[in-house]
VEXDRENMI-523055 format. One line per 4 residues: their letters; for each residue x, y, z of N, C-alpha, C. Coordinates in steps of 0.02 Angstrom, whole numbers, plus 32768, in hexadecimal, padded with zeros to 4 digits. Example, Ala and Ser with C-alpha at 12.3 -4.5 7.8 and 13.67 -1.06 7.14 Angstrom:
as	8294,7EE4,8186,8267,7F1F,8186,8294,7F5B,8186; 8282,7F90,8162,82AC,7FCB,8165,8285,8002,818A
//
This chain:
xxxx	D323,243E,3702,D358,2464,36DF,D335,248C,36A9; D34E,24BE,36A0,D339,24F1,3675,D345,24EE,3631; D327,2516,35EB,D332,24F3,35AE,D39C,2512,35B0; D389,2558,35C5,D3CD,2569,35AB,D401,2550,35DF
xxxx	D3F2,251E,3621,D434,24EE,3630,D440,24B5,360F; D3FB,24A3,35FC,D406,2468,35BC,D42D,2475,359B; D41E,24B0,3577,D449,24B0,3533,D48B,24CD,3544; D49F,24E8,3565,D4F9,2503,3592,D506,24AC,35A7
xxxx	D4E8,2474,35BD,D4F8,2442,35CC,D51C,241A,358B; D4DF,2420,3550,D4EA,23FB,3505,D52F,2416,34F6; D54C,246A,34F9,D57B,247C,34D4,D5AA,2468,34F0; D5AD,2459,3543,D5E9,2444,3568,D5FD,23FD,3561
xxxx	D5C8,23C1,3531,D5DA,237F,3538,D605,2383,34F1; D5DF,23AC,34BF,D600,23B3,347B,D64B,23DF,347B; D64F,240B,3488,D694,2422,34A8,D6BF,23D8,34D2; D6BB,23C1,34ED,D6E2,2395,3528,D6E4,2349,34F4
xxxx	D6B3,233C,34BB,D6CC,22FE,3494,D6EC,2314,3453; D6FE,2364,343E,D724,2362,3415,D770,236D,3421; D76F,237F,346E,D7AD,2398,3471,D7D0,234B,3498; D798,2308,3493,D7B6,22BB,34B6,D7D9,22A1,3467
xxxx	D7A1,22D2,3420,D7D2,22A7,33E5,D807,22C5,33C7; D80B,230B,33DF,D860,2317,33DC,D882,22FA,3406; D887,22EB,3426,D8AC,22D0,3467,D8AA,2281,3438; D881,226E,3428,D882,2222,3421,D8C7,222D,33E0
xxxx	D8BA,2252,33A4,D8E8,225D,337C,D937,2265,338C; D92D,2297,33B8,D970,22A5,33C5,D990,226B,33EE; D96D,224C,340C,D995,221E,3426,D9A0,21B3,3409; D9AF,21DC,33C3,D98F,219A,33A6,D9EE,217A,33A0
xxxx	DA0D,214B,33B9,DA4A,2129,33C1,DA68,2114,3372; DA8B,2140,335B,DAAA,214F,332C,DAE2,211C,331D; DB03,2106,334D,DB57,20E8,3359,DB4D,2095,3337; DAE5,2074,3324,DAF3,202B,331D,DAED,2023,32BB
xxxx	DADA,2084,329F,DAD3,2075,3278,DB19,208E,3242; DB33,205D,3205,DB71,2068,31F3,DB65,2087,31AF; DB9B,20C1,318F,DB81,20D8,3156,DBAB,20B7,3118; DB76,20A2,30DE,DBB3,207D,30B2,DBED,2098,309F
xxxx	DC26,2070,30AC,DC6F,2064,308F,DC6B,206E,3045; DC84,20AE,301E,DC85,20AF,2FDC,DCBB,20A5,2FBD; DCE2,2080,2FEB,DD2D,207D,2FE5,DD1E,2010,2FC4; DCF0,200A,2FF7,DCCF,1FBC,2FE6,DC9A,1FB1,2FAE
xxxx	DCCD,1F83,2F6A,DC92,1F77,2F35,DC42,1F42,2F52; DC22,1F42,2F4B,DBDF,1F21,2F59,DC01,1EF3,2F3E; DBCC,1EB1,2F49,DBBF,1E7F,2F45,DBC6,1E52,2EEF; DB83,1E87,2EE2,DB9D,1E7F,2E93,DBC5,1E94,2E57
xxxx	DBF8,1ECA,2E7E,DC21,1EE4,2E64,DC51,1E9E,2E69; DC60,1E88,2E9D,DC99,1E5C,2EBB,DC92,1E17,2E79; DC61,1DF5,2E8C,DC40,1DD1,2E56,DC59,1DF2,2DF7; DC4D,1E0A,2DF4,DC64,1E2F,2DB7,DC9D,1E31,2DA8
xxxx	DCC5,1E37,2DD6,DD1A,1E38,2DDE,DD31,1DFD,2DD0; DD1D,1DD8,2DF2,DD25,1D7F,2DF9,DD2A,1D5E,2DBA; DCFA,1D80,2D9F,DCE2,1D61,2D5F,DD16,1D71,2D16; DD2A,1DB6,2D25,DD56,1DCB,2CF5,DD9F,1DAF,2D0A
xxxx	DDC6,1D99,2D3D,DDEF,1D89,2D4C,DDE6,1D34,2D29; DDA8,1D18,2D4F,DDB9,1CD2,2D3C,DDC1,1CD0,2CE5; DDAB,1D03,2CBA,DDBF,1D09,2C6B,DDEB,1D03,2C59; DE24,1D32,2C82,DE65,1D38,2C63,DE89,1D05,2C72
xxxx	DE7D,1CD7,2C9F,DEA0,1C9F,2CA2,DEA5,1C6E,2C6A; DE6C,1C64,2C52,DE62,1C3F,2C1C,DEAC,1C51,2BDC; DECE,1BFA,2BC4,DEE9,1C0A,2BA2,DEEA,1C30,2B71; DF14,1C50,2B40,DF0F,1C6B,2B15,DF41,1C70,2AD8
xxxx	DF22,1C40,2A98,DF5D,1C2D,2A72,DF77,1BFA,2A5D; DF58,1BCC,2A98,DF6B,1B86,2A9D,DF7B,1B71,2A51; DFAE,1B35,2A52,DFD8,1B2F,2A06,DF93,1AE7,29F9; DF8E,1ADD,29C2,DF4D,1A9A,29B6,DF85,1A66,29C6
xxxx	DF82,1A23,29B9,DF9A,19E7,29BE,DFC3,19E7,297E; DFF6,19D0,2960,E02F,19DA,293F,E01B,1979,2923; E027,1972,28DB,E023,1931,28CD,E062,1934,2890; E078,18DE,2893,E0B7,18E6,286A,E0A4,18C2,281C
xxxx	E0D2,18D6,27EA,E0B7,18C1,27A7,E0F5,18A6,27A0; E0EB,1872,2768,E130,1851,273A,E13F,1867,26ED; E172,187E,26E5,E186,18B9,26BA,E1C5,187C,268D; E1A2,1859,2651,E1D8,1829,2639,E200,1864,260D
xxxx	E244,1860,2615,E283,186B,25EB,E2B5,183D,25CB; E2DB,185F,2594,E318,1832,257C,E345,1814,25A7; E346,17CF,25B8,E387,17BE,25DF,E3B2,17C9,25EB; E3E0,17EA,2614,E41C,17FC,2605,E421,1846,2624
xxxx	E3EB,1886,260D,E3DF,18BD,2607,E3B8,18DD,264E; E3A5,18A8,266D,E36C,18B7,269F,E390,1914,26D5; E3DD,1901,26F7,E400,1944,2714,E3F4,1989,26E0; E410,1984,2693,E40F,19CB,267B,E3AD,19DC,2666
xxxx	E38E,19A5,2660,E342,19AF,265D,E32F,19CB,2695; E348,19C3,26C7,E32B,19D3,271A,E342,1A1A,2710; E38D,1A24,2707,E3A7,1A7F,270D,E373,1AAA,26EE; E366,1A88,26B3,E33D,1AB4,2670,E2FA,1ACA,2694
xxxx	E2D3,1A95,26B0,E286,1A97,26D0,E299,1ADB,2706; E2CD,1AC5,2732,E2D2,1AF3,2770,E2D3,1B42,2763; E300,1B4C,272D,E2FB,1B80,2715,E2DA,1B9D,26F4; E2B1,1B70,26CF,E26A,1B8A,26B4,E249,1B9C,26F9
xxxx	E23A,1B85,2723,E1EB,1B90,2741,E222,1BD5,277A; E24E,1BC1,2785,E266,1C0D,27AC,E25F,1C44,2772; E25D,1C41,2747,E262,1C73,2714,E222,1C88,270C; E1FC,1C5C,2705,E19D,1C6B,26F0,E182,1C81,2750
xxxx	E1A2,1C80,277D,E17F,1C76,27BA,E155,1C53,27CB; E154,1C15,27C4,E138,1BE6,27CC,E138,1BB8,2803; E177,1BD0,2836,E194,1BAB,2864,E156,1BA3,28A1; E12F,1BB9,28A2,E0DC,1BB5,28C8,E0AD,1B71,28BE
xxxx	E0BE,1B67,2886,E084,1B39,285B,E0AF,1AFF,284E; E0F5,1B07,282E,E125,1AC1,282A,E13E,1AA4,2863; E147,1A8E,2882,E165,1A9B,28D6,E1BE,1A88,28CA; E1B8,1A4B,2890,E1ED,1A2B,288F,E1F8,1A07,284B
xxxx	E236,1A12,2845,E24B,19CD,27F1,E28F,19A9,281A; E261,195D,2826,E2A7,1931,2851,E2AC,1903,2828; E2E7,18FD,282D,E2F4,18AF,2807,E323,1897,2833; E302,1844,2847,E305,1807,286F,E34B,17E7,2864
xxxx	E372,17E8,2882,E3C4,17EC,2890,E3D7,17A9,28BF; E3F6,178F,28BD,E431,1776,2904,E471,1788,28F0; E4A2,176B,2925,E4DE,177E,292C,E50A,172D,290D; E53C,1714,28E1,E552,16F6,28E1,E59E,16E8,28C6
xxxx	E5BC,16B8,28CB,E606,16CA,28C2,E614,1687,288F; E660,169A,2871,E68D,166E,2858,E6CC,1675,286A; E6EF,1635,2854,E741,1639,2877,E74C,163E,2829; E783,1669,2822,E7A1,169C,27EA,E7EF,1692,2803
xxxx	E816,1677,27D1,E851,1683,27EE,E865,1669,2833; E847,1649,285E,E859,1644,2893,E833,168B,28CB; E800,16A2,28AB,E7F1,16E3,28D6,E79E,16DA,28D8; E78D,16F5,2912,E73B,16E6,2910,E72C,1721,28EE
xxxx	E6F9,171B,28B2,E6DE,174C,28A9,E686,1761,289D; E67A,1792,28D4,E643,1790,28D6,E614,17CF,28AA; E5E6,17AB,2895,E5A2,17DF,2862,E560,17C9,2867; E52A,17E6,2844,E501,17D8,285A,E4C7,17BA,2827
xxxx	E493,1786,2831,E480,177A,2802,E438,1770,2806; E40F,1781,27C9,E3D4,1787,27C9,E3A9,173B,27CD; E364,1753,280A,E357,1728,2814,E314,170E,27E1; E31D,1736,27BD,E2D0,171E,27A0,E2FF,1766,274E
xxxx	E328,1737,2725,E334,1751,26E6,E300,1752,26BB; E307,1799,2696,E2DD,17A9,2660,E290,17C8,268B; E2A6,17DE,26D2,E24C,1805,26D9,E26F,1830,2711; E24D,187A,2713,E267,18AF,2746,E203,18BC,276B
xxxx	E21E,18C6,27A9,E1C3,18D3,27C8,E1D0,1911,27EC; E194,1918,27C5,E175,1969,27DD,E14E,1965,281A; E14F,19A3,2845,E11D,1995,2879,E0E7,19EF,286A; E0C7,19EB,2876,E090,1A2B,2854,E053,1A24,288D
xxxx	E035,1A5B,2871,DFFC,1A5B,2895,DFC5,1A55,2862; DF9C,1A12,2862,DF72,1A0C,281E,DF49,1A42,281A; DF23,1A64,2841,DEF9,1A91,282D,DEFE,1AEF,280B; DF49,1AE7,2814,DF5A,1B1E,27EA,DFA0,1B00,27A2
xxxx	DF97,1AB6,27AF,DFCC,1AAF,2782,DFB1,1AB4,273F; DFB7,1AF9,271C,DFA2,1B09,26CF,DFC8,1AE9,2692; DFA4,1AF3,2669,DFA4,1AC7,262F,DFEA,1AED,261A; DFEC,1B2E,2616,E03B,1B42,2608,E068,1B33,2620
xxxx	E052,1B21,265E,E095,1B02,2684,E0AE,1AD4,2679; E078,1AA0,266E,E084,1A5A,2665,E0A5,1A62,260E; E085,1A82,25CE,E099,1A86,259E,E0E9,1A89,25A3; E0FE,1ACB,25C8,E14B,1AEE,25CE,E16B,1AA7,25EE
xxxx	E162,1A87,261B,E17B,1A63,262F,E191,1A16,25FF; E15B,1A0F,25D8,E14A,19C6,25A7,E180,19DF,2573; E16B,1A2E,256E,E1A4,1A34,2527,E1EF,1A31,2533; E200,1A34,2582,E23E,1A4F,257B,E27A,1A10,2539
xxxx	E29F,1A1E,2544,E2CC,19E9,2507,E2E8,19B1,2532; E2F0,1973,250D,E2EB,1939,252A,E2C6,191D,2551; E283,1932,2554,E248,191C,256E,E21D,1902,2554; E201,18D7,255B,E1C7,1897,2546,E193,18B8,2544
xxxx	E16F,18AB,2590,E12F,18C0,2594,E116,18B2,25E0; E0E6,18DF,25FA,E0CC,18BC,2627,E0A3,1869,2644; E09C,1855,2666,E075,181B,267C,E039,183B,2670; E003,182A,2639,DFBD,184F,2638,DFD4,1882,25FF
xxxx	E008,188A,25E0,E01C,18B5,25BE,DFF7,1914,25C9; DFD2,190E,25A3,DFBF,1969,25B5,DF96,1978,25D7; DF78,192B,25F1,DF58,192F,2634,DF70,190A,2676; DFAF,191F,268C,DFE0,18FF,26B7,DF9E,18D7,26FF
xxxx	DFB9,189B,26E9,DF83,186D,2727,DFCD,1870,277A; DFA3,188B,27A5,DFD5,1883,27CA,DFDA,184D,27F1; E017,183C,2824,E02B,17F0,2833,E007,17DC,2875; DFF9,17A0,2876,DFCE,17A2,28D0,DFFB,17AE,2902
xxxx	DFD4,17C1,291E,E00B,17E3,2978,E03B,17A5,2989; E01C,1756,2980,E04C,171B,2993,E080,171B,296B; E068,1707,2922,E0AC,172A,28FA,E0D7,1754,290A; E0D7,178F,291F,E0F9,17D2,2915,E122,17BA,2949
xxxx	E0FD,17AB,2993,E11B,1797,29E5,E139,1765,29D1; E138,172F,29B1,E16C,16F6,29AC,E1A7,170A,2987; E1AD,173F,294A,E1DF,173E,2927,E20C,177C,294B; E1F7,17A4,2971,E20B,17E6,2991,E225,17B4,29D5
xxxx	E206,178D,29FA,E237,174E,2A24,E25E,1731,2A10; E26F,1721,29D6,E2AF,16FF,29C7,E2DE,171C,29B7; E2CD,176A,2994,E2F9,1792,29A3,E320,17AA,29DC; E2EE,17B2,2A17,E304,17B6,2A48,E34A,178C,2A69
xxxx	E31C,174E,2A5F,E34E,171D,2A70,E39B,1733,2A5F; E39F,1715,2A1C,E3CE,171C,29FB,E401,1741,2A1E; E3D5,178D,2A23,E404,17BC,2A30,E428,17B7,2A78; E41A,1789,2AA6,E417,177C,2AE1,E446,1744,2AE4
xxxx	E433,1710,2AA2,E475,16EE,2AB3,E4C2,16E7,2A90; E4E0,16C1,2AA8,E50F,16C1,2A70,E532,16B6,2A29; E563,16D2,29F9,E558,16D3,29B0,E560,1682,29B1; E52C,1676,297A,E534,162B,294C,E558,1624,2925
xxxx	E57C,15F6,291F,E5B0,15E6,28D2,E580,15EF,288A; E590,160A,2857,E573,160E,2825,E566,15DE,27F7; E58D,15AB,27F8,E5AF,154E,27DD,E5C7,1524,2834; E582,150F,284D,E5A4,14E2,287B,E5CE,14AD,2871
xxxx	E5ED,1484,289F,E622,145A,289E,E5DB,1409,28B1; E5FF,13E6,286F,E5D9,13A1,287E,E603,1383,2887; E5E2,134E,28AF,E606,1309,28B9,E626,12EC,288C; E65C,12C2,2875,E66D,12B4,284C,E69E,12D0,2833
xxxx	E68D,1317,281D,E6B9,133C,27D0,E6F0,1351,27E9; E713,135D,27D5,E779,1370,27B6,E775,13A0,27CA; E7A3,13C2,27FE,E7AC,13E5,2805,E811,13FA,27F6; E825,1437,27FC,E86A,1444,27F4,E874,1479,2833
xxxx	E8A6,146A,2850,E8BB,1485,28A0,E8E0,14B5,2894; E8CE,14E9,28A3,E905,1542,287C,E916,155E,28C6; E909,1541,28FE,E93C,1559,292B,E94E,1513,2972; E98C,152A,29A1,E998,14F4,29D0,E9D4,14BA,29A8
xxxx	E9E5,1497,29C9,EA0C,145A,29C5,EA07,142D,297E; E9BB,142D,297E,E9B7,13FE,2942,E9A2,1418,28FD; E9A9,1464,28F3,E9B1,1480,28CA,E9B2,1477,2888; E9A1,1475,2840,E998,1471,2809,E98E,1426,27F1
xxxx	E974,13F1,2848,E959,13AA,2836,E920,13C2,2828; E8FD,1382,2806,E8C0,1386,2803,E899,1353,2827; E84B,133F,283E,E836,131D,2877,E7F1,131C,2857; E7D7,12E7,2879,E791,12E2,286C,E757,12EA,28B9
xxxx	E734,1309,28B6,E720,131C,28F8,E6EA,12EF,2919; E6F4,12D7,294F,E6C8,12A0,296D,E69D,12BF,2996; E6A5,12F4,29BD,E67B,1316,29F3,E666,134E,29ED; E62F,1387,2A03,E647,13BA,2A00,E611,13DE,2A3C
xxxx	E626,1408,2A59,E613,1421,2A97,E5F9,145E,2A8C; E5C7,147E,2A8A,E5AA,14BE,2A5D,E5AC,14F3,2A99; E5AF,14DB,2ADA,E5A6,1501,2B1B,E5FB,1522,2B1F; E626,14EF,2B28,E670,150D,2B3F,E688,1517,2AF7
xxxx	E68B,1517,2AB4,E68D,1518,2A67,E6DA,14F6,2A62; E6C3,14BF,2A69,E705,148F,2A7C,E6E8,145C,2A52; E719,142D,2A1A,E719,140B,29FE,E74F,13C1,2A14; E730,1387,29F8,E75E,135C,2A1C,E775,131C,29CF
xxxx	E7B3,1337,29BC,E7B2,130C,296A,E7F6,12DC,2964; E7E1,12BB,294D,E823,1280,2930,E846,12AD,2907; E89C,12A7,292F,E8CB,12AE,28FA,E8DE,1272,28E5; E90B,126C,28A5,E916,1214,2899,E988,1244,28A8
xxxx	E997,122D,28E8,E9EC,1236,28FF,EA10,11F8,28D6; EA3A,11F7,28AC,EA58,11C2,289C,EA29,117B,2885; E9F8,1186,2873,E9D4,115E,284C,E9A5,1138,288E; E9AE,1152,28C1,E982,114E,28F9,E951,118E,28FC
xxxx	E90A,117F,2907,E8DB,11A1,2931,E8ED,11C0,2972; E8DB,11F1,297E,E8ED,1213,29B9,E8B3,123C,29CD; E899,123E,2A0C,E864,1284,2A04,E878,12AB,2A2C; E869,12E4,2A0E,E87F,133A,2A42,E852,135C,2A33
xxxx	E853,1384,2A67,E817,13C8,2A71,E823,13F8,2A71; E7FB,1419,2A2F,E803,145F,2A17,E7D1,1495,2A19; E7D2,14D3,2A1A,E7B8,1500,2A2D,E795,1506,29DD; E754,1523,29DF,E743,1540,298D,E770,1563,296D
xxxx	E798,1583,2995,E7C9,15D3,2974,E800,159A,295A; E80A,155A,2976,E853,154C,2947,E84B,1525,291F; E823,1512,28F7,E7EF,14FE,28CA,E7CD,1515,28A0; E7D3,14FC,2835,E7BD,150C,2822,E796,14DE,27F4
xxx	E760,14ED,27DA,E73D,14B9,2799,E773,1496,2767; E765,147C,274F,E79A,1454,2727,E777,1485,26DD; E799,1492,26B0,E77A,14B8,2671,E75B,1479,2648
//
């Protein structure tokens, strides 16, 4: 072979392998590759999200734990001492930080006339309890509160010690109770004592009472009929103390 078929040979192999790598290009299968979704946050965007969501869940505000104090007053005074406090701390805005001014109550009755009459009576005279939140309960508060009129002083005085949780739960349960069951006589009926009968048959006798049934409020007492003993059964309502 000759130099110049050689070289017409060289240009024909170089021609024929550039036109195999267009061909290789153009036919390169397009359909397996996908273009990113910018509509789709990545990975660590998503992560990021997660993170700010699980934040806002977290409470916010939460109230602290609330503890109760004993607030001694004049006997007697404890209801118009309670109005005075209430209206102080609604007045100062305080109702955040005081939660409460309760005073410890049941329900109980007397026979009056022949009529039940029911009121209510303090269970723990001469002290009203505060419930607060110690860590914002300020010294003005506690001051405004110590000064109001007919007030003693705090338990701990100007440094109010507050009551243990068993304390507080036992005396806030018997309140409960109370309120749950039915009114108590204010002067129960003993065994023994004189009574005078203000309604029924045996009316303006008087009797001495042998039994007494606190469930059905049924009493069971000697009348003396004609210089005889007799016993009959009376209801609390037709029955009164002897003066």
């Amino acid at each position: 072979m000759t130099e110049e078929e050689l070289q017409n040979s060289s240009e024909n192999e170089s021609s024929a392998n550039a036109e195999d790598a267009v061909d290789t290009e153009e036919t390169v299968d397009t359909s397996s590759v996908e273009a990113p979704d910018s509509s789709e946050p990545s990975t660590a965007v998503e992560e990021e999200e997660q993170v700010v969501v699980q934040e806002r869940k977290e409470p916010v505000g939460v109230n602290p734990t609330t503890k109760w104090y004993s607030l001694r007053v004049i006997s007697g005074k404890e209801r118009k001492i309670k109005e005075r406090i209430d209206l102080e701390i609604q007045r100062s805005g305080w109702g955040d930080v005081v939660k409460q001014i309760f005073l410890p109550t049941e329900k109980v009755y007397k026979i009056r006339n022949g009529k039940k009459v029911i009121m209510e009576r303090n269970i723990l005279p001469g002290y009203i309890l505060v419930e607060a939140v110690p860590e914002q309960f300020t010294g003005e508060m506690i001051q405004t509160i110590a000064g109001t009129p007919n007030v003693i002083h705090f338990l701990g005085k100007n440094k109010p010690i507050p009551m243990r949780d068993s304390e507080a739960n036992k005396l806030l349960g018997k309140v409960d109770e109370s309120a749950d069951a039915s009114e108590a006589m204010v002067e129960p009926f003993i065994i023994g004592e004189s009574i005078k009968i203000i309604d029924g048959p045996f009316n303006e006798f008087v009797g001495e009472i042998q039994e007494i049934n606190e469930e059905k409020k049924k009493l069971k007492v000697i009348v003396k009929i004609f210089g005889r003993g007799t016993e009959v059964e009376l209801g609390f309502m037709q029955v009164e103390k002897q003066s």
